[in-house]
N, C-alpha and C positions, 0 to 999 in steps of 0.2 A: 553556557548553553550550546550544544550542539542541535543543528539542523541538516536534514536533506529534505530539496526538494526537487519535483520533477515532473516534467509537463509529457504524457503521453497520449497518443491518439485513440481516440475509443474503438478498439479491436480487442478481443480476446485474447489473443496472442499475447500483449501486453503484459498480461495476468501474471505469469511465469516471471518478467522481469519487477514487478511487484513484491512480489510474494520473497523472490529472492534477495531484494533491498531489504525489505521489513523485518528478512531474517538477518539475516548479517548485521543493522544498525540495533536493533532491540539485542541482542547476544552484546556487541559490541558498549550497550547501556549498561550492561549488566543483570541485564534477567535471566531466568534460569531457561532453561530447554524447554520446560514444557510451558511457560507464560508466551515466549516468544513465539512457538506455534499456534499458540490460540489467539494471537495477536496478530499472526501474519494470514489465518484463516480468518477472520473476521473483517482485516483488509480486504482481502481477494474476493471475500463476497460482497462486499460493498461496492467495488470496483465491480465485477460483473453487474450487480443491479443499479449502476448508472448507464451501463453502456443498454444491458437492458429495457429499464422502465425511462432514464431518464431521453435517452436518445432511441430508444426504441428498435434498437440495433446497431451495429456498427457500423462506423460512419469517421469522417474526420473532424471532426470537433476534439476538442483537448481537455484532460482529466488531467488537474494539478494533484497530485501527490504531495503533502506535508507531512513530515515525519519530525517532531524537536523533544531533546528532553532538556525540560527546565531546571531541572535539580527535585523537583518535587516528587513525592513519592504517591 
């Protein structure tokens, strides 16, 4: 099993270092180029609509990042 995780502050900013884990470990799993992008946009949106609707703006409060793969497909 591999895992990355990662605690960051809820800022937009953030996004960009997201986006650019998600790509790098999903490539590094073995998915192709275009699964990986659609995987790291659907992170990045998800991460904006917490800092968004959950916290209603940016703020310091912390968004854990989970990323593992278990072997399964």
């Amino acid at each position: 099993m591999i895992m990355l995780t990662m605690r960051l502050k809820a800022y937009y900013k953030f996004i960009k270092v997201v986006k650019k884990a998600t790509e790098n470990i999903t490539l590094n799993f073995g998915m192709s180029t275009d699964d990986s992008y659609l995987v790291k946009l659907a992170v990045a949106e998800a991460v904006a609509n917490i800092i968004e609707h959950s916290y209603t703006g940016e703020q310091e409060e912390e968004i854990e990042y989970v990323i593992e793969n278990t072997g399964d497909e």
